[in-house]
KEGU-536373 format. One line per field, with one value per residue (C-alpha): x, y, z; residue number from 1; chain. Coordinates in steps of 0.5 Angstrom, whole numbers. Example, Ala and Ser with C-alpha at 12.3 -4.5 7.8 and 13.67 -1.06 7.14 Angstrom:
! KEGU-536373
X = [25; 27]
Y = [-9; -2]
Z = [16; 14]
seq = [1; 2]
mol = [A; A]
! end
This chain:
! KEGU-536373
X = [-48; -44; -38; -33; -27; -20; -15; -8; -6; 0; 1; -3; -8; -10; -13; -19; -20; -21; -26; -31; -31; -33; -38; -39; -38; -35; -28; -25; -17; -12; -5; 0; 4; 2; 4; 1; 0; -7; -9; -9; -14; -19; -26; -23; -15; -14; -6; -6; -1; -6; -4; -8; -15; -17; -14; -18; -24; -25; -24; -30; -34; -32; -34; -39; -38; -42; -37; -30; -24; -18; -14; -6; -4; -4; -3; -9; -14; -15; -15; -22; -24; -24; -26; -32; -34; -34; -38; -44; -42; -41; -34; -30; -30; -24; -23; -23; -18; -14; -14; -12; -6; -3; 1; 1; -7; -7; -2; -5; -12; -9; -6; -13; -16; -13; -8; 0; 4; 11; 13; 14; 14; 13; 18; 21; 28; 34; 34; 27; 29; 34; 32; 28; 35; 38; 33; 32; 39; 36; 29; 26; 25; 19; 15; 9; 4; 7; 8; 13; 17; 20; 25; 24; 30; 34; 37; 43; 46; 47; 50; 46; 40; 43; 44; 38; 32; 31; 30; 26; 21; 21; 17; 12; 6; 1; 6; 14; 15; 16; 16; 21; 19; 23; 25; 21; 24; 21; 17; 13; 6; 0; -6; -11; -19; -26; -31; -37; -44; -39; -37; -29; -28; -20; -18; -11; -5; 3; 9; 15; 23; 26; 32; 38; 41; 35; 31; 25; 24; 20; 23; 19; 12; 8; 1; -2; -9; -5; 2; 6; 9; 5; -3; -6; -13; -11; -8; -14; -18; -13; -14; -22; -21; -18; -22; -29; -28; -25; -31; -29; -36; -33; -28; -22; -16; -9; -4; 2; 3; 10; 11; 14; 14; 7; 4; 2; 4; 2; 5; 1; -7; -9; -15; -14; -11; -4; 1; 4; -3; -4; -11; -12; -9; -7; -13; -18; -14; -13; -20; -24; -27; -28; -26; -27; -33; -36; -32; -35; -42; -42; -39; -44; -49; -51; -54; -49; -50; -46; -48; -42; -37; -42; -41; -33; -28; -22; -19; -14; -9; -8; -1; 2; 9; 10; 18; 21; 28; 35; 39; 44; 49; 51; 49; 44; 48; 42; 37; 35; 30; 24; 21; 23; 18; 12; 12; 10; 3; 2; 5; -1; 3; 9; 13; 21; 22; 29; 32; 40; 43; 39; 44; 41; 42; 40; 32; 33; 25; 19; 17; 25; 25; 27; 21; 17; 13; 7; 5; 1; -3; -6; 1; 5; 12; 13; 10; 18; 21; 18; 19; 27; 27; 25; 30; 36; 33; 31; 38; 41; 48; 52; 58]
Y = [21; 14; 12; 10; 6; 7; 2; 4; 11; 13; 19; 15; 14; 22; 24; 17; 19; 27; 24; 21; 28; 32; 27; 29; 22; 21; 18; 12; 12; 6; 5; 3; 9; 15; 20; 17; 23; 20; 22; 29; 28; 24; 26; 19; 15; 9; 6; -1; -4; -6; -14; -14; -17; -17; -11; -8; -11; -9; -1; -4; -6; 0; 5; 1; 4; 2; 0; -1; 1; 2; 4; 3; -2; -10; -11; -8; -11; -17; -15; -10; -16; -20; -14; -12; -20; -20; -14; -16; -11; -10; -12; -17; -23; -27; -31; -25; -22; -28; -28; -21; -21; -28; -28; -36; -36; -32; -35; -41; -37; -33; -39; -44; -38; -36; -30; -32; -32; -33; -41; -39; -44; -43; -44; -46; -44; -43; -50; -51; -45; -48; -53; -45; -42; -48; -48; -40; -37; -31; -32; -28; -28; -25; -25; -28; -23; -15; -9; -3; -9; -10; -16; -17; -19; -21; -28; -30; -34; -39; -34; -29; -33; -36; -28; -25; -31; -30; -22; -24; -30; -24; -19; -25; -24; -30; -36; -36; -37; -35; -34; -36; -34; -34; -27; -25; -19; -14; -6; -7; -4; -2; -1; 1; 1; 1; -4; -2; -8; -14; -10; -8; -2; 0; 8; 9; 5; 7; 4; 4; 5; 3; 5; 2; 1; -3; -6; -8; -1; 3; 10; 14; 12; 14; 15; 16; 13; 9; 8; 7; 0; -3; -5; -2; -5; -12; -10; -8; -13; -18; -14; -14; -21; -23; -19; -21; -28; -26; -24; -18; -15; -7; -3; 0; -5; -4; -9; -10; -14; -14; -16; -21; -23; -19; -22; -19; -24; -22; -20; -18; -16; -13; -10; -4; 3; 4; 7; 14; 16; 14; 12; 18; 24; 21; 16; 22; 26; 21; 18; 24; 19; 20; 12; 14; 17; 10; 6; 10; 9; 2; 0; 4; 0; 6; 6; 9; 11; 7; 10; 16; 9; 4; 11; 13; 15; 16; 23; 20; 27; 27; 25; 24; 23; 20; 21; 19; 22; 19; 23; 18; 16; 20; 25; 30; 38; 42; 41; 46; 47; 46; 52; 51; 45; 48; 53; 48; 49; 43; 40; 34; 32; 31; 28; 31; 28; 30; 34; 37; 30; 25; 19; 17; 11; 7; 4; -3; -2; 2; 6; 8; 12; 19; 22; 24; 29; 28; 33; 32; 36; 34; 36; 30; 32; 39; 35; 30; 37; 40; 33; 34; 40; 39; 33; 38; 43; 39; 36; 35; 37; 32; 34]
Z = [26; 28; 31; 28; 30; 26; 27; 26; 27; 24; 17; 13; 16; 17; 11; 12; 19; 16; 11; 17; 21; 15; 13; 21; 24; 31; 31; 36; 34; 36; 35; 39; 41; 46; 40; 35; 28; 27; 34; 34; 28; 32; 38; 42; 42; 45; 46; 42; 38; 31; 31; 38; 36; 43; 45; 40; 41; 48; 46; 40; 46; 50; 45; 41; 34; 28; 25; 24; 18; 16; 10; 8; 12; 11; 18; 20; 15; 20; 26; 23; 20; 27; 31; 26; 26; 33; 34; 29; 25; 17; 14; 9; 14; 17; 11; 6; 11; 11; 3; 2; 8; 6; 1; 0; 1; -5; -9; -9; -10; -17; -19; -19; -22; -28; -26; -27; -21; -21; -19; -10; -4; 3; 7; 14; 14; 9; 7; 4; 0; -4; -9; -11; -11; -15; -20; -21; -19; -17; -12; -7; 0; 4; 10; 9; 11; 12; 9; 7; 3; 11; 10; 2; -1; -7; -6; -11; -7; 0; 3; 3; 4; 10; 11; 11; 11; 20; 19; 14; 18; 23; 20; 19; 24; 23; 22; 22; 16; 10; 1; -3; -10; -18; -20; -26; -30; -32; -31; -23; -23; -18; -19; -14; -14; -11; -9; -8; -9; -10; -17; -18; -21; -23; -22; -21; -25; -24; -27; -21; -21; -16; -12; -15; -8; -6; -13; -8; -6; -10; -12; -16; -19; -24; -25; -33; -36; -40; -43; -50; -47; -43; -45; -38; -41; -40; -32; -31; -34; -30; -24; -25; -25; -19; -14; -17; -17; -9; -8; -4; -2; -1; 0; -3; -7; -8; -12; -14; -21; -26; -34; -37; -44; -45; -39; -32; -26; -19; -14; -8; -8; -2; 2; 3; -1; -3; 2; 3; 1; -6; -4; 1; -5; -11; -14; -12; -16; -22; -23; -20; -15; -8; -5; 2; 2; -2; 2; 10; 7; 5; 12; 15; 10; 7; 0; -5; -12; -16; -23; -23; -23; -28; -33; -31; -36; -33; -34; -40; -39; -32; -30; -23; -20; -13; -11; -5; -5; -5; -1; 0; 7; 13; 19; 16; 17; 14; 9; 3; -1; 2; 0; -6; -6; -2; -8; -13; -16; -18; -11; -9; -2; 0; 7; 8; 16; 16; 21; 23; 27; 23; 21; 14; 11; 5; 6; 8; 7; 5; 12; 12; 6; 8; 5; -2; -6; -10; -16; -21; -27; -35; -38; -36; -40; -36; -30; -31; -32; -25; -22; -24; -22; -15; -14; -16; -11; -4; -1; 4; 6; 10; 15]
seq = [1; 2; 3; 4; 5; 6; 7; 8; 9; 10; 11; 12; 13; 14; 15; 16; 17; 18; 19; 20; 21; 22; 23; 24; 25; 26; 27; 28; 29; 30; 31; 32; 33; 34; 35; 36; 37; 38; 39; 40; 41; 42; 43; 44; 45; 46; 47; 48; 49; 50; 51; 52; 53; 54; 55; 56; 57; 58; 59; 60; 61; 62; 63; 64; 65; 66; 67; 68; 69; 70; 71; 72; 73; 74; 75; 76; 77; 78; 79; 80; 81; 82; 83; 84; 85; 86; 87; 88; 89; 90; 91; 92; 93; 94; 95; 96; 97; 98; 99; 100; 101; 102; 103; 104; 105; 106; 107; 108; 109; 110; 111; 112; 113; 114; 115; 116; 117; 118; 119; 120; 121; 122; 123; 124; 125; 126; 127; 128; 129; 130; 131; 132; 133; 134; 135; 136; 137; 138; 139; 140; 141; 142; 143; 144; 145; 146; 147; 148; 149; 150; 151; 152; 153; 154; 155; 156; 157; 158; 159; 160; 161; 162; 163; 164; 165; 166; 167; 168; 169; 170; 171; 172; 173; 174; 175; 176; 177; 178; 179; 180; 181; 182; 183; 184; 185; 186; 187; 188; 189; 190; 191; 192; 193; 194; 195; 196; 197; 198; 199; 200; 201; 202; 203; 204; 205; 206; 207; 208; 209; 210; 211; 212; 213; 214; 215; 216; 217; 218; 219; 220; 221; 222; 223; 224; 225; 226; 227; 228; 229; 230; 231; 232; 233; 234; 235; 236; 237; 238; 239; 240; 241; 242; 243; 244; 245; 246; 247; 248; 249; 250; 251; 252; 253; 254; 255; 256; 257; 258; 259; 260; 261; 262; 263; 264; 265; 266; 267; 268; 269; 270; 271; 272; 273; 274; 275; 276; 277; 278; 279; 280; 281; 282; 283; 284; 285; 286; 287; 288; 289; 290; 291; 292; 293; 294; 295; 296; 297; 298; 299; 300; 301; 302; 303; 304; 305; 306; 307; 308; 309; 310; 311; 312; 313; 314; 315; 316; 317; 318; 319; 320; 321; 322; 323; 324; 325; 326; 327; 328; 329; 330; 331; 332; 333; 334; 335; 336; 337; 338; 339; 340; 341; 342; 343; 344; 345; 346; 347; 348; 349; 350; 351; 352; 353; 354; 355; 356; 357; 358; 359; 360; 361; 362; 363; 364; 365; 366; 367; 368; 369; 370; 371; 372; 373; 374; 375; 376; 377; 378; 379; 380; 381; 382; 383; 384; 385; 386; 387; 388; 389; 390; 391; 392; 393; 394; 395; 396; 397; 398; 399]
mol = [A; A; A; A; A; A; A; A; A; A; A; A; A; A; A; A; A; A; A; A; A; A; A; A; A; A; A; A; A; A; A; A; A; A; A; A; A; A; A; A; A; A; A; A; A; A; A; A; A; A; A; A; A; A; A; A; A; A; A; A; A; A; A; A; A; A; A; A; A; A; A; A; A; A; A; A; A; A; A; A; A; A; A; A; A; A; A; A; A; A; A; A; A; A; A; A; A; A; A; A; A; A; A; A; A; A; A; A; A; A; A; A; A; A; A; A; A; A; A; A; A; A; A; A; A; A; A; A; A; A; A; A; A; A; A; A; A; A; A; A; A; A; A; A; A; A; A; A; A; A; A; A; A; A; A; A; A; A; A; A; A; A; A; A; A; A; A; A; A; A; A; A; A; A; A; A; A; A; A; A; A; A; A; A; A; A; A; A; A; A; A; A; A; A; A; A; A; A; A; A; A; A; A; A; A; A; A; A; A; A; A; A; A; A; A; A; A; A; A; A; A; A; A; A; A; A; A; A; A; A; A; A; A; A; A; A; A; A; A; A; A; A; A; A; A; A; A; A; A; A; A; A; A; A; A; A; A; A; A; A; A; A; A; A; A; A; A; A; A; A; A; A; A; A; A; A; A; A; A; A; A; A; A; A; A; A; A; A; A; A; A; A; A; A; A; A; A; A; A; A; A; A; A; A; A; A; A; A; A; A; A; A; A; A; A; A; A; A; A; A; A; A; A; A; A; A; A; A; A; A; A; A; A; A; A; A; A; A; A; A; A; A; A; A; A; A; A; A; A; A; A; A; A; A; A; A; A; A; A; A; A; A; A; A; A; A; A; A; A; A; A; A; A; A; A; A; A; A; A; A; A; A; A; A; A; A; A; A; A; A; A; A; A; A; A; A; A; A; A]
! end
């Protein structure tokens, strides 16, 4: 048995903290509030908010874990490099951390290795970011080094750059500045995978919609092994590409790409799974794959047997929908249809945290999305008709 400390303790992380137990580790917990979701799940909790390194390290030094690991948040990803350094035990390093959390570093990374990156600047304050809205017309805006697309916005004019640039600088936690970058139509993509020995290997991809109301917030996504319109080999290949020349050395990856005119442009690349628990339910699911467990034995530097990823084919009939639900604005009189979505057969997970009194409004960012169902089965059109079916049934009834 080894301890292990998870830093961050909310919803997503449960399913990793779940997984360390069953392969029968003991688990130090960390989050910033009292009454945190992960907590009830792990042997010791501590109270510490995720940005705290020192903080963290000193809970480290108190239980002296053999290793230190998170999943589904950017924010952690540092401060498991710090601590795990700090320690003396196995992680990514502070500069990888740096890398796969600052979303200039690895702009410029992409773009001296070859990846398409849309054209961006880091910028100080609204006027830095004007000769960008000059010459596009349409940019975007963004923390440096975030998550759950906090202070993301679509900027057409001054006026809204000048609107909403200081909520965006706030949400940048390193340095207050922030990314100015060109639109680039075209279909958005993750795609997530596992490093395991230094080698990458691709296990899940999804194509996203977005909220009409909010187009930097994902409203469905939907995985499949490949698609009529888009070359899914190339992504992976794309993606392969730059976490290799990365040299990430283990670990779970999530990235973010879009299409334009037959290329992949980079959109974000992180060091850890993808949120809402798409690495802890749906990449299992998709690959057949069991990432934590790969990912819990190459920190603890156990040996790992590779052979089932080096001969992997990917199930080409499995299908999955992540749908996060658009209720709409007001104060919520009841909710209906829940059992109707517990009933499903193909229901994967799900998250409905809305209750009578609760004041809805359209999501300015991801963590305020009012919930999601996960399905999924090998017969990807009756999977649509159930996903429409599920949407017509969970609503809300507003007063």
């Amino acid at each position: 048995m080894a301890k292990i400390m998870v830093i961050a303790g909310g919803d997503w992380q449960i399913e990793l903290i779940k997984k360390a137990k069953a392969m029968g580790h003991y688990v130090i917990c960390s989050n910033l509030y009292e009454v945190s979701p992960a907590f009830p799940y792990a042997d010791a909790c501590e109270v510490c908010n995720v940005l705290d390194k020192e903080g963290n390290l000193r809970i480290a030094q108190k239980y002296q874990p053999d290793a230190v690991i998170s999943d589904q948040s950017d924010i952690a990803v540092p401060t498991v490099a710090y601590v795990s350094e700090k320690m003396g035990l196995r992680g990514i390093g502070t500069e990888k951390a740096r890398l796969f959390t600052d979303k200039g570093i690895m702009r410029e990374f992409a773009s001296r290795n070859g990846i398409n990156i849309p054209k961006y600047k880091v910028c100080k304050n609204a006027e830095d970011a004007l000769d960008m809205l000059e010459e596009f017309g349409r940019i975007i805006i963004k923390p440096l080094d975030s998550q759950s697309s906090r202070g993301v916005f679509t900027i057409t004019s001054v006026e809204e750059l000048k609107e909403h640039v200081e909520e965006t600088i706030s949400y940048s936690n390193r340095e207050k500045v922030f990314l100015a970058e060109e639109y680039i139509d075209g279909d958005e993509f993750t795609i997530d995978g596992l490093v395991v020995n230094g080698n990458h290997y691709p296990l899940c991809i999804s194509v996203k919609e977005m909220y009409k109301q909010n187009m930097n917030i994902s409203k469905t996504q939907t995985y499949t092994y490949s698609s009529p319109n888009h070359d899914y080999d190339l992504l992976r290949k794309t993606n392969r590409d730059l976490i290799m020349k990365a040299g990430l050395p283990f670990g779970l990856t999530h990235s973010e790409y879009r299409s334009h005119n037959g290329k992949y442009y980079l959109i974000e690349a992180g060091a850890r799974g993808g949120g809402s628990n798409l690495s802890g339910k749906i990449v299992p699911f998709m690959s057949g794959i069991d990432n934590y467990e790969y990912y819990i034995k190459s920190v603890l530097g156990e040996p790992v047997d590779e052979e089932p990823l080096k001969n992997l084919h990917l199930p080409e009939k499995k299908a999955v929908i992540m749908r996060f639900f658009d209720f709409g604005e007001g104060t919520v009189k009841s909710v209906e249809g829940k059992d109707f979505l517990l009933s499903s057969k193909n229901l994967i997970d799900y998250q409905l945290n809305v209750k009578p009194g609760d004041e809805l409004k359209n999501p300015r960012y991801g963590r305020l999305r009012p919930g999601h169902f996960i399905i999924g089965n090998e017969d990807y059109e009756s999977l649509k008709l159930e996903a429409k079916e599920i949407i017509d049934k969970v609503r809300v009834v507003f007063d």
